[in-house]
C-alpha positions in Angstrom: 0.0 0.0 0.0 2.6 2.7 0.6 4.4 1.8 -2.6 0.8 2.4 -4.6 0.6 5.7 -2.1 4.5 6.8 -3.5 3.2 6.6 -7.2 0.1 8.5 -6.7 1.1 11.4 -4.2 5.3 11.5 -5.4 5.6 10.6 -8.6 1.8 10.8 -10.1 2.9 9.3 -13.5 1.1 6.1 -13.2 -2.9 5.5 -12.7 -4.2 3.6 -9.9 -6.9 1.5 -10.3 -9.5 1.8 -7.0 -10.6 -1.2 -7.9 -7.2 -2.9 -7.0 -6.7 -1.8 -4.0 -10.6 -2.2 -2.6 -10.3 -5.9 -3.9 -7.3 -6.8 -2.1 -9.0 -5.2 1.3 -6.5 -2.4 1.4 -7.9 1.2 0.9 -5.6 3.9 0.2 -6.9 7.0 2.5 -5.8 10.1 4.1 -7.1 13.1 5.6 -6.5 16.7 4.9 -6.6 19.0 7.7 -6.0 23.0 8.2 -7.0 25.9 10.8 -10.4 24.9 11.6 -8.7 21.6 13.3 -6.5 23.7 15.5 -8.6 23.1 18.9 -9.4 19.4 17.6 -8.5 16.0 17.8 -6.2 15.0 14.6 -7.1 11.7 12.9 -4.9 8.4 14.1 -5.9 6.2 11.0 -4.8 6.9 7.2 -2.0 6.6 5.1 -1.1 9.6 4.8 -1.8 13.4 5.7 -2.3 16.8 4.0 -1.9 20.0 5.5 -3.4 23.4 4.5 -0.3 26.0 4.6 -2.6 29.1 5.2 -5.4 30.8 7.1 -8.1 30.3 4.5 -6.5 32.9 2.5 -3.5 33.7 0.5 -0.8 35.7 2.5 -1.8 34.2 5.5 -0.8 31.3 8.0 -2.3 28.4 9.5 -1.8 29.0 13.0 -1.6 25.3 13.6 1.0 24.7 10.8 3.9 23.1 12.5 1.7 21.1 15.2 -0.4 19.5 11.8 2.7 19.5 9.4 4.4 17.1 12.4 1.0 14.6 12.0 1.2 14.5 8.4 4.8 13.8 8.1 4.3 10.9 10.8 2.0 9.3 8.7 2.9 6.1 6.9 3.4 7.6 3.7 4.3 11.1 4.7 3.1 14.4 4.3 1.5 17.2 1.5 0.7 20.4 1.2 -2.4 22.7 0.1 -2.7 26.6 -0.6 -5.4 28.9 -0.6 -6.0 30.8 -3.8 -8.7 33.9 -4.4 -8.2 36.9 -6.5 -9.3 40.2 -4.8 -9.5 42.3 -7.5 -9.0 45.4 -8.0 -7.1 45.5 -4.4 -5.8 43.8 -1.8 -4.5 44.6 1.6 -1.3 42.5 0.7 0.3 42.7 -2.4 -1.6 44.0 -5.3 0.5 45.8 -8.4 0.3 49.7 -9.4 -0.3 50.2 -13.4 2.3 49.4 -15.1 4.5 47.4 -12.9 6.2 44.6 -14.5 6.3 41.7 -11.0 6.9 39.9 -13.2 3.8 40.4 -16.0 2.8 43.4 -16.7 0.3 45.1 -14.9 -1.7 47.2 -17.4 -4.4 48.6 -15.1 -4.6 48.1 -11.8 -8.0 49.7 -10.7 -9.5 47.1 -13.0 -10.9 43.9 -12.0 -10.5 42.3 -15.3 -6.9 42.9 -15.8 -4.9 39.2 -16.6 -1.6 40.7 -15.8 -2.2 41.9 -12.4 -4.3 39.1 -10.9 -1.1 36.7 -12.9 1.2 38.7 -10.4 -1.4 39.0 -7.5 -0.7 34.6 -7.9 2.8 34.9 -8.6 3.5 37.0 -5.1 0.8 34.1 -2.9 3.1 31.9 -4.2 6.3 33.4 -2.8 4.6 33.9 0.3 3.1 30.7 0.8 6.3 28.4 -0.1 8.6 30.9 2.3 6.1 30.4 5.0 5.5 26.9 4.9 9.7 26.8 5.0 10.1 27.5 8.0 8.3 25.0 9.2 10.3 22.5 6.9 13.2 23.4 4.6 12.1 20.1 2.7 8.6 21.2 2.1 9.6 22.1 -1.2 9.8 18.4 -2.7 6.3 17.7 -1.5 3.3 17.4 -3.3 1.2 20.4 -3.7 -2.2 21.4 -4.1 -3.8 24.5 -4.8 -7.4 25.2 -3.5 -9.8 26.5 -5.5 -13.1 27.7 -3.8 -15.8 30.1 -4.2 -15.4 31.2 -0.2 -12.7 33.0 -1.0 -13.0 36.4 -2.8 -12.6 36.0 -6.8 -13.5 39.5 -8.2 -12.4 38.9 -11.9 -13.6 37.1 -15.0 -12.7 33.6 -15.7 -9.9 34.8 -18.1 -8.0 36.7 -15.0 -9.2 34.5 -12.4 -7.2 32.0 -14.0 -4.3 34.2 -14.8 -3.9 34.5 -10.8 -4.1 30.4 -10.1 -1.3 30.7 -13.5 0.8 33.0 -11.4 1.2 31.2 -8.1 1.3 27.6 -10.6 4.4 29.4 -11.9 6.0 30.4 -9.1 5.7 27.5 -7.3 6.8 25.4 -10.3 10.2 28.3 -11.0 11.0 28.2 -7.3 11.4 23.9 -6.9 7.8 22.6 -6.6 7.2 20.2 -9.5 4.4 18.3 -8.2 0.9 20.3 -8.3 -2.1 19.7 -8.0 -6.0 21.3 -8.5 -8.6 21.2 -5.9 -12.0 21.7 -6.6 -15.6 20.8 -7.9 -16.6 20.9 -11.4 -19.2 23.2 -10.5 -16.5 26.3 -8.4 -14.0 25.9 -11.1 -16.5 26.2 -14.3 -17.7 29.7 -11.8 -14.2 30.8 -10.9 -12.3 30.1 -14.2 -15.3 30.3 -16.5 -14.4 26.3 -17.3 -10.6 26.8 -18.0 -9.8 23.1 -19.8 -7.3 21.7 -22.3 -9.8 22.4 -25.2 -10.2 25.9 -24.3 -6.4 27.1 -22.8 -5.2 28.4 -26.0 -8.3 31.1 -25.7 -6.7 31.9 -22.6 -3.6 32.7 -23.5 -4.2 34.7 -26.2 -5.9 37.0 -23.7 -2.8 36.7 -21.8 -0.7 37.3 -24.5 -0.2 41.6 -23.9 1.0 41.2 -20.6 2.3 37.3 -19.8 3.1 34.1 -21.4 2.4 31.1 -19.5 5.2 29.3 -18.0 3.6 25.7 -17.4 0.3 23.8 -18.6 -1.7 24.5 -15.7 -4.7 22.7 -17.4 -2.3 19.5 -17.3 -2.1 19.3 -13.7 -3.9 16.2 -11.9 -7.0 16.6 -10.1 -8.6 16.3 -6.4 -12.2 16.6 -6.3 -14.4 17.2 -3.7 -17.4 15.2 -3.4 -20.4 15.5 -1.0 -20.6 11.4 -0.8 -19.1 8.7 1.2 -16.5 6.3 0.7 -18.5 3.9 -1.7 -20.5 7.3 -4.3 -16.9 9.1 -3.5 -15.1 6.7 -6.1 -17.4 7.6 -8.8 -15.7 11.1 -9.5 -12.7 9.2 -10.0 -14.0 8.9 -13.6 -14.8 12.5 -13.6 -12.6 15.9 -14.7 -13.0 19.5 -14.3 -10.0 20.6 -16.8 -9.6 17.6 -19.1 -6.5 16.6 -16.9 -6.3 12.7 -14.8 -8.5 12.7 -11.3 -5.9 11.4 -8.6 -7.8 11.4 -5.6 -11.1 12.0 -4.4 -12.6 13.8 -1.0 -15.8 12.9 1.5 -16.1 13.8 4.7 -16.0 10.6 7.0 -17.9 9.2 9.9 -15.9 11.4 12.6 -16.2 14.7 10.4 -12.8 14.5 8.8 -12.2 15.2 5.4 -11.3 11.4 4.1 -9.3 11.1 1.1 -9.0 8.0 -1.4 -7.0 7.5 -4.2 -8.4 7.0 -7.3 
């Protein structure tokens, strides 16, 4: 079981089969946890453990970060890492560019909500924030796998074409700076609202609107899926056969008996 755990959540080059491991009585699960788990009880079964970096927010923390990053490392198969994304357009009380600016796309109008290039550097700034944060908790946390959240509680002000520059941005980063195995959270339904449905089929649309102020560094519609489902461990698996961008399903979500989020390989 921890070698079929390695492929998916290391390497995620070769399919498993749920199938498999449910007929040979060994299910491949693992919970995700974050800040609201802070004054809670942390799950003691699972193979392995994911850990939300922030405070539902980009440029924040978790304030439980180095107490939950020590569960999921202890777990069988080791630990990963999630990020919030959101793009607050046209401002931010963090970092958010002046017109004109070139950090590192260009910024061609800030005040507006629309603007590819701005919410692209709005993304590529989280990202710098997030990765430094999360090492100082570990210096290794770079060779994890990562994922990055997309969710309609957090504040996405754009259109699909610059919402997705911003998740583009922090991709980029993350993928410049050492992290080479992402991942996208979400349901079909807050990524076809968020992105405007961002898939292979329709990414070359994208980047033509991209094209005046960035050129994409990586295939962010190439990057394996987690979905969240509303199920249990049984209706879970059918997403496994499902795709928001086009891209490969790796693992699906339910919330389990206890309350925890439950994850299970597909």
């Amino acid at each position: 079981m921890r070698v079929v755990v390695l492929a998916a959540l290391t390497t995620l080059t070769t399919a498993v089969t749920m199938s498999t491991a449910w007929a040979a009585g060994t299910p491949v699960f693992g919970h995700d946890i974050s800040y609201p788990q802070c004054n809670g009880a942390l799950p003691t079964d699972g193979t392995f453990g994911i850990v939300g970096i922030n405070n539902g927010r980009p440029f924040s923390v978790n304030p439980c970060l180095t107490r939950q990053y020590r569960w999921a490392a202890a777990t069988p198969s080791g630990a990963s890492v999630y990020v919030n994304t959101a793009n607050p357009a046209p401002r931010s009380a963090f970092h958010w560019p002046a017109t004109g600016a070139k950090d590192p796309a260009l910024c061609a109008d800030s005040r507006s909500r629309t603007d590819p290039g701005c919410a692209y550097d709005y993304g590529w700034h989280a990202g710098a924030d997030t990765l430094a944060r999360a090492r100082t908790v570990d210096s290794a946390v770079v060779g994890l796998h990562w994922w990055l959240d997309v969710e309609t509680q957090n504040a996405w002000n754009g259109d699909g074409v610059s919402n997705t520059a911003m998740l583009q941005g922090m991709y980029d980063y993350l993928r410049s700076h050492g992290v080479t195995r992402i991942g996208l959270y979400s349901t079909a339904s807050q990524w076809k609202r968020i992105t405007g449905g961002y898939t292979g089929s329709s990414a070359a649309s994208y980047k033509a609107a991209w094209r005046k102020e960035f050129a994409a560094k990586y295939a962010l519609h190439a990057l394996p899926l987690w979905i969240a489902t509303s199920g249990n461990s049984t209706t879970a698996l059918t997403a496994c056969a499902t795709s928001f961008t086009g891209a490969r399903t790796a693992m699906v979500q339910y919330t389990d008996a206890q309350g925890f989020d439950t994850n299970i390989i597909c």
